[in-house]
C-alpha positions in Angstrom: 85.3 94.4 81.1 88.2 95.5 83.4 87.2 94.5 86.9 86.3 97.2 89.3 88.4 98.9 92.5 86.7 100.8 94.4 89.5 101.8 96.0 91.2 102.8 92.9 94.1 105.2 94.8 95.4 102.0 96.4 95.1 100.4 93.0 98.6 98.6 91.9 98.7 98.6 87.2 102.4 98.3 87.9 102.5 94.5 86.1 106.8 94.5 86.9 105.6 94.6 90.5 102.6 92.3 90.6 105.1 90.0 88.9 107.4 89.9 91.6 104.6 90.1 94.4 103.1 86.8 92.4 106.7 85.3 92.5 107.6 85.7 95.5 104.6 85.1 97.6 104.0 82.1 99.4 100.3 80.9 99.6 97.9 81.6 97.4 94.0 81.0 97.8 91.5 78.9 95.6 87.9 79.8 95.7 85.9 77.6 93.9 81.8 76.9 94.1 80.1 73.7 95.5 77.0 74.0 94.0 76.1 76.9 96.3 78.4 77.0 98.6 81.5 78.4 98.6 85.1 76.6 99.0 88.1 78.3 99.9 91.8 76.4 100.0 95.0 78.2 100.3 97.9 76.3 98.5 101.0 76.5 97.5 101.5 78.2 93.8 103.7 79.2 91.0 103.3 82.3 88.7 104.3 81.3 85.0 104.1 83.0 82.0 101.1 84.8 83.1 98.9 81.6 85.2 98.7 80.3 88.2 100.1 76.9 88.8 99.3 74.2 91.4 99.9 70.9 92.2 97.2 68.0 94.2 95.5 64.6 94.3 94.4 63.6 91.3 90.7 62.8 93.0 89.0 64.6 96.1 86.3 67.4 96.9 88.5 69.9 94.9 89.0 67.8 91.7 85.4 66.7 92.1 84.1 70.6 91.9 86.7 71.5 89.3 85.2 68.9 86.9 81.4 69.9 87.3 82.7 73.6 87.4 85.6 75.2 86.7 85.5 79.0 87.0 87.6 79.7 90.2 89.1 83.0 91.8 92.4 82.8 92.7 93.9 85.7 96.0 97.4 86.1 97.1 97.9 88.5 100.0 100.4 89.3 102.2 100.0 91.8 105.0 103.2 93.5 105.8 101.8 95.8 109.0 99.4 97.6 110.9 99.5 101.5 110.5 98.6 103.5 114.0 97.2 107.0 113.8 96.3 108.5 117.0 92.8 109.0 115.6 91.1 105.5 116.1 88.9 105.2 112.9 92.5 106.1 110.8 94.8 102.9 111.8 95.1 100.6 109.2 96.5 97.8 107.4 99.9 97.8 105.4 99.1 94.7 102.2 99.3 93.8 98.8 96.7 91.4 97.4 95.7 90.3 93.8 92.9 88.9 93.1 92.1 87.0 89.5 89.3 85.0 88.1 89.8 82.6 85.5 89.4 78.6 84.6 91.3 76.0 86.4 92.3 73.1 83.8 94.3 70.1 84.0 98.2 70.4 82.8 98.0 67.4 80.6 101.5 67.8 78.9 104.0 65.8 80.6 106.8 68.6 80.1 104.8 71.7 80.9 104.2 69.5 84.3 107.9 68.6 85.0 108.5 72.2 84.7 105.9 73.6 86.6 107.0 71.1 89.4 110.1 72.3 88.8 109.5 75.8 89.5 107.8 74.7 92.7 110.7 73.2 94.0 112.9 75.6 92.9 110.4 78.3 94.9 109.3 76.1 97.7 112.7 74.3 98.5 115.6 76.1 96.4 119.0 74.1 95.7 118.1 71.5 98.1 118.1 68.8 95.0 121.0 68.4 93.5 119.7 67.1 90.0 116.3 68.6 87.6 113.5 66.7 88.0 112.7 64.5 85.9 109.7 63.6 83.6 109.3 60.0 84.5 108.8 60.8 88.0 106.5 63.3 87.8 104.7 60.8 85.8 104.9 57.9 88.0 104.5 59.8 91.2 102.0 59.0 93.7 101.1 60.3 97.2 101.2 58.5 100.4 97.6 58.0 99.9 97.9 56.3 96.7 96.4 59.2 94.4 98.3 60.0 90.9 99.3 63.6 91.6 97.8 66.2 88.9 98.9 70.2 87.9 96.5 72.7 87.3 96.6 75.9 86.0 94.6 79.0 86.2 94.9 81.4 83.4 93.6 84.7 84.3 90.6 86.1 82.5 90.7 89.5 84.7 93.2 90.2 87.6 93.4 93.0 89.5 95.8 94.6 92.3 95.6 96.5 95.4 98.3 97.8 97.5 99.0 100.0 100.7 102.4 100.6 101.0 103.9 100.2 104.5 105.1 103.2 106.3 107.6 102.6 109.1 106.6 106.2 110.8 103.6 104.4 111.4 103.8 100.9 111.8 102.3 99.1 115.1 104.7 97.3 117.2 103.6 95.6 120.5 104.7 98.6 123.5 103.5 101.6 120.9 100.9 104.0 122.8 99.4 106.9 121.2 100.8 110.5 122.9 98.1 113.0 123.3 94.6 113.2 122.6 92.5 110.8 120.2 90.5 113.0 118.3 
């Protein structure tokens, strides 16, 4: 069943340019559930051949719920302005978000990780090394707390994106006043 918008005009189905939002973008949020409460962590991702990637401590609170459950929803927003209308109820917000549900699970093959880590660097930090990294260190690698690091990946099950497209007519910048009446 395809998730539901209500606000279907603002509705992006344009998968070129959820691509490149999902490319480009630079944090990404993990909602997972503790038992019953909710747990919310933005990190830093990749968007691969249609999944979410991430990188982390091989152990913790996050690992801990993954393991007793693993359904997650994963949101990448960026707001990109707020729109002023000289009626007060009308000003809004200028974003794209995507929003996808899915199963986080382990990356267990050694060369799907060293290329995931990969494209993180080459998203996060890009040329700054001058040679690919390699397999062994990704394998060997541990933090400064000790922990093995791990990749995850979210493949989506249902994903869905939203988008108000800024106009610079109206876009908010600190001085702005409305002229005339509010009505």
């Amino acid at each position: 069943m395809k998730p539901y918008v209500r606000a279907s005009h603002k509705e992006c189905t344009d998968q070129t340019r959820i691509d490149d939002f999902l490319t480009k973008t630079q944090i990404g949020y993990l909602g997972l559930a503790d038992q019953d409460t909710p747990y919310v962590i933005p990190l830093n991702f990749i968007w691969k051949d249609g999944c979410f990637f991430f990188h982390g401590a091989s152990e913790g609170r996050k690992i801990g719920i993954i393991q007793t459950n693993p359904k997650a929803c994963f949101t990448v927003s960026e707001h990109y302005g707020t729109l002023v209308s000289p009626i007060p109820a009308k000003t809004d917000t200028a974003y794209m978000s995507v929003v996808a549900g899915g199963t986080v699970e382990m990356v267990t093959d050694a060369d799907e990780a060293t290329a995931v880590m990969q494209a993180m660097l080459d998203k996060y930090v890009p040329n700054y090394y001058q040679t690919p990294l390699s397999k062994t260190h990704v394998e060997k690698y541990r933090s400064s707390l000790g922990s093995k690091t791990a990749v995850w990946k979210i493949k989506p099950h249902d994903i869905t994106a939203k988008e108000n497209a800024l106009d610079e007519q109206k876009k908010f910048y600190p001085g702005r006043t409305v002229h005339g009446e509010n009505s």
